[in-house]
VOGU-3710 file (C-alpha; in Angstrom, 3 decimals, decimal comma):
1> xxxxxxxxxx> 5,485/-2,861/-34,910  2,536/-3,825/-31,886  2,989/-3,174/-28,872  3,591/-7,058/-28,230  5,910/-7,562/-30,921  8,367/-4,844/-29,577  7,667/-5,778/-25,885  8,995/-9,630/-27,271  11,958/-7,991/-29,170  13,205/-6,439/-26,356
11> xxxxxxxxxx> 13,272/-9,272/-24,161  15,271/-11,542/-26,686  17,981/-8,191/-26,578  18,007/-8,449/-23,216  18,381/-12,530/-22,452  20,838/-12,431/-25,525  22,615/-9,737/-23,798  22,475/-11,140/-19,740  22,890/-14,566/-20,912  26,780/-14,396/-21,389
21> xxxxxxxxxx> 26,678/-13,030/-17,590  24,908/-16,207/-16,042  27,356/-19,159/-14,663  27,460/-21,758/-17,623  26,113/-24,229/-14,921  23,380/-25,269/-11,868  24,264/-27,716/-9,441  22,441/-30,961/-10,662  20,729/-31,064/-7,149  19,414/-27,888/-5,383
31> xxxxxxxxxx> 18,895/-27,947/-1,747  16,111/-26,384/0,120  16,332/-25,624/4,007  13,608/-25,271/5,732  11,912/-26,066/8,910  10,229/-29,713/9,825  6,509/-28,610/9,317  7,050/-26,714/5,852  9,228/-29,343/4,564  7,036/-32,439/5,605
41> xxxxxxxxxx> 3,953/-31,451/5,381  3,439/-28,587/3,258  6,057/-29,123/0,575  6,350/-32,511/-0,091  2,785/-33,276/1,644  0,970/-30,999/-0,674  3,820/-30,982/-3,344  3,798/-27,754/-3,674  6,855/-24,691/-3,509  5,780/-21,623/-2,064
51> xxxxxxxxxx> 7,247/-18,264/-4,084  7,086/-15,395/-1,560  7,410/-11,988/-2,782  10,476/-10,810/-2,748  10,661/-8,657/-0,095  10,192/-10,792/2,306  13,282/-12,343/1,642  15,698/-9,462/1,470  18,362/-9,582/4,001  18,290/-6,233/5,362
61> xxxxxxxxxx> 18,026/-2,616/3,961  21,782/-3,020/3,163  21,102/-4,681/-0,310  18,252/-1,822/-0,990  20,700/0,894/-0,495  24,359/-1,289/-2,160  22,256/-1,881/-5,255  20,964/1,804/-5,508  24,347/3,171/-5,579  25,432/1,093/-8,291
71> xxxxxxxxxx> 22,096/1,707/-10,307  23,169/5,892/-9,785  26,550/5,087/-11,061  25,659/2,683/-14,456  22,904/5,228/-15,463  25,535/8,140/-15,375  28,129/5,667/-17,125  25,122/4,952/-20,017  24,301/6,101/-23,322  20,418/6,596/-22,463
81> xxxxxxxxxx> 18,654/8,984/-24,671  16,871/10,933/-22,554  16,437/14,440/-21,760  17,279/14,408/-17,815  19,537/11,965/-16,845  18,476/12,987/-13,112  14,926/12,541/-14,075  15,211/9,607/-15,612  17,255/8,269/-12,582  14,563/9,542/-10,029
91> xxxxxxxxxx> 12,123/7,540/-11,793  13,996/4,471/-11,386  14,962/4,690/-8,476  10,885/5,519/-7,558  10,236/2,451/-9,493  12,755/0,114/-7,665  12,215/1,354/-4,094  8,889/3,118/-3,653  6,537/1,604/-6,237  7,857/-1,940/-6,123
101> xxxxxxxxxx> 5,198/-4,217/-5,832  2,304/-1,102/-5,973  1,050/-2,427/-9,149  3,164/-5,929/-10,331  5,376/-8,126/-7,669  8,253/-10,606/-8,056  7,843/-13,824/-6,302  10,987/-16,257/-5,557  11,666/-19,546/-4,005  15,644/-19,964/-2,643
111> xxxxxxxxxx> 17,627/-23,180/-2,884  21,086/-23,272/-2,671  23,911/-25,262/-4,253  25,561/-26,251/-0,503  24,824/-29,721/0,458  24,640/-30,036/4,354  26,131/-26,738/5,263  25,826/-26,141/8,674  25,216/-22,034/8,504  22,067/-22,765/6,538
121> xxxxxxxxxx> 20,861/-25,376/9,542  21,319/-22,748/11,822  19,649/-20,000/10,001  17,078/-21,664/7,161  16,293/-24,668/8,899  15,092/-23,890/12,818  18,618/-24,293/14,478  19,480/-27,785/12,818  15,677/-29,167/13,870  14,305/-29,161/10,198
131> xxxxxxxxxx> 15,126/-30,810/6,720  17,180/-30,180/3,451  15,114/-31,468/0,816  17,226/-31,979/-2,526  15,157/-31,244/-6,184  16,599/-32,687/-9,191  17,069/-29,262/-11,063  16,661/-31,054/-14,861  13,016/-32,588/-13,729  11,955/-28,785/-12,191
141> xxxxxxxxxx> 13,066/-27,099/-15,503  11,332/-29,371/-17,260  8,215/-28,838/-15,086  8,101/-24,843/-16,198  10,925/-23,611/-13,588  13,690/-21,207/-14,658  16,604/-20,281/-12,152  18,713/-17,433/-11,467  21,911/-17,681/-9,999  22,471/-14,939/-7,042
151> xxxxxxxxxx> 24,970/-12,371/-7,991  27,505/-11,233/-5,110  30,044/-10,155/-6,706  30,279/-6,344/-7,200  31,943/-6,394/-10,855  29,388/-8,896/-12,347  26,907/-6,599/-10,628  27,990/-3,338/-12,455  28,294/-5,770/-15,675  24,906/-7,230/-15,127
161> xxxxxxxxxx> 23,940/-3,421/-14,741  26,334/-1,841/-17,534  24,593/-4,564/-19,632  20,957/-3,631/-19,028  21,292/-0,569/-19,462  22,914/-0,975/-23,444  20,056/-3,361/-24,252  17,775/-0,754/-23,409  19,614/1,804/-25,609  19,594/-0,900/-28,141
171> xxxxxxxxxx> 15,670/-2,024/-28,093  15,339/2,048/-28,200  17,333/2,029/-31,463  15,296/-1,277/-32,443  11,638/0,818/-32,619  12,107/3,971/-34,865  8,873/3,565/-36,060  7,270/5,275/-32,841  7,552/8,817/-31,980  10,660/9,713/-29,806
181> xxxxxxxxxx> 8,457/10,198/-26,826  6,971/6,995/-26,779  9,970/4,979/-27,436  12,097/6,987/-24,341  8,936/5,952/-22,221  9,406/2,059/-23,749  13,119/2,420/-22,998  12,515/3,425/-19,415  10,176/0,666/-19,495  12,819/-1,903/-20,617
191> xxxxxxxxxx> 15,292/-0,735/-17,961  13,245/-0,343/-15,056  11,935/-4,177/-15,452  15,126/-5,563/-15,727  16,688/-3,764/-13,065  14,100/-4,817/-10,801  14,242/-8,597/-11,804  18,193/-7,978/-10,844  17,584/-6,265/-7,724  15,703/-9,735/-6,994
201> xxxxxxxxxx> 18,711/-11,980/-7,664  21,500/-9,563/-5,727  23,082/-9,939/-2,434  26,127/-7,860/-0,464  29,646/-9,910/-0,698  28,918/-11,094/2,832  26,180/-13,457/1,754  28,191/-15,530/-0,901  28,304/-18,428/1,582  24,407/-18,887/0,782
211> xxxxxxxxxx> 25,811/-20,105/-3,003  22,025/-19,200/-3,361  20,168/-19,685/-6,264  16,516/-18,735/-7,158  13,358/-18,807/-9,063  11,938/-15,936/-9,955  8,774/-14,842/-11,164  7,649/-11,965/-12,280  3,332/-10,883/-12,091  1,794/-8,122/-12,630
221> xxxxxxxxxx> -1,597/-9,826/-10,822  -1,556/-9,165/-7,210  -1,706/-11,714/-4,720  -1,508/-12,038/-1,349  2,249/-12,334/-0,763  2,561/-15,538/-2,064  1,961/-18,031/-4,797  2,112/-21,712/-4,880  3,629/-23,856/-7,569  3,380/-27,780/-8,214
231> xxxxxxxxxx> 6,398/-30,267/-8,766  6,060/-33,835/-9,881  6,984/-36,555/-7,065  9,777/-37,035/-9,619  12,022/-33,986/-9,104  12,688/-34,777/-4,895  15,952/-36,691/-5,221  16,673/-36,880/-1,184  15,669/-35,198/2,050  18,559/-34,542/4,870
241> xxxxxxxxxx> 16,678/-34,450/8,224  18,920/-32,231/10,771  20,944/-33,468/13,392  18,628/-32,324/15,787  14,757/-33,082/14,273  13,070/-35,293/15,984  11,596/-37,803/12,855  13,298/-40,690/12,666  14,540/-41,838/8,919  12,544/-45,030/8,941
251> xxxxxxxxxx> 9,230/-42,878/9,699  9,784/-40,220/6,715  10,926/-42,909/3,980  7,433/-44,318/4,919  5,451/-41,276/4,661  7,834/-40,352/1,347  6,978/-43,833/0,012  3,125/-43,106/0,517  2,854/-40,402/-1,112  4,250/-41,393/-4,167
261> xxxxxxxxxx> 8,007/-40,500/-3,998  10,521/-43,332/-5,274  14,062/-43,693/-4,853  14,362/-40,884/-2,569  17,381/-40,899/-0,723  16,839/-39,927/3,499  19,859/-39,170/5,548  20,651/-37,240/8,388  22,904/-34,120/8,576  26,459/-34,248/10,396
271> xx> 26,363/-31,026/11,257  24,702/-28,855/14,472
//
């Protein structure tokens, strides 16, 4: 087998695998909060989403150091073939924590499934002064986006986890065609990415009000902390403007109408 084909049958183990995991369903509207400028102007001005790399948007060293114990734990709970466990840990764990983004980066945009929550005004959307701007998910999926739910919860963590790490035992099974040495490396390979691409969808318990979800994107071309995606006019289904912004509704529904949005809904919050 090419390198290719193997690198392709090991992600169809592992999205067979994770996909039992994921919540059955997405909110049929996802909400963005944001401040007044980026919401206006840049987003739906230049309709574009910006996908920062992720760790900009880490809450706090906290999640680094929750997800590394459980990491420690599922690869001494694993069947890995490999010749030092505590090797083979220390290079994940390098690869996670001190090489992330050295030669590849993850890029996400957050939304959240909470319509007009008043702890996102406060902290996502400049104290209740900015907007909530509501995508239709369908129209975004069909535009190329694919969403992750954020995991909190500390068993489907160590599932999530668990799970990874017997896909990666599996796609090692998968190759026997290569020499042992190559296919351990491949299997490192396999479990390294996927753990990253989890540590980019996991939060501590005490962020489950966020009812975040995400779009993530993985790149191995390195930017400049940032990339920019396009969305048709189509996929903004309704913009809350916060109790305490200053643009009036009648003055946004114009500007919406202008640039091409229709049937966009404009409201302002209750909350704050």
């Amino acid at each position: 087998m090419s390198v290719a084909e193997v690198k392709l049958l090991a992600r169809r183990i592992m999205e067979r695998r994770l996909r039992s995991l994921e919540p059955l369903t997405i909110s049929e509207t996802l909400f963005h909060y944001t401040t007044s400028e980026t919401g206006l102007h840049k987003i739906l001005g230049e309709n574009t989403l910006k996908l920062n790399d992720v760790r900009s948007v880490r809450g706090d060293d906290r999640e680094v150091t929750y997800l590394r114990t459980e990491i420690e734990a599922c690869v001494g709970r694993s069947a890995l073939d490999v010749p030092s466990q505590r090797e083979y840990l220390e290079n994940l764990s390098r690869t996670f924590y001190d090489d992330f983004g050295t030669d590849w980066s993850i890029y996400v945009a957050c939304f959240t499934q909470a319509i007009d929550q008043p702890l996102h005004w406060m902290r996502y959307a400049d104290g209740g002064q900015g907007v909530a701007i509501g995508f239709d998910t369908a129209t975004l999926k069909r535009s190329g986006f694919g969403f992750s739910h954020v995991t909190y919860d500390l068993a489907d963590i160590r599932k999530k986890l668990d799970t990874t790490f017997t896909a990666a035992v599996e796609a090692y099974s998968a190759i026997r065609s290569w020499s042992p040495l190559k296919r351990r490396n491949f299997q490192f390979e396999v479990a390294a990415m996927q753990v990253v691409r989890l540590g980019s969808t996991t939060k501590r318990p005490d962020y489950s009000w966020e009812e975040e979800v995400r779009i993530v994107q993985f790149d191995d071309v390195l930017r400049h902390g940032f990339e920019l995606r396009s969305f048709p006019a189509s996929a903004v289904k309704q913009v809350i403007l916060g109790r305490r912004c200053t643009r009036n509704l009648a003055e946004v529904e114009f500007a919406l109408t202008t640039r091409g949005y229709r049937n966009v809904v404009v409201s302002r919050s209750q909350h704050i």
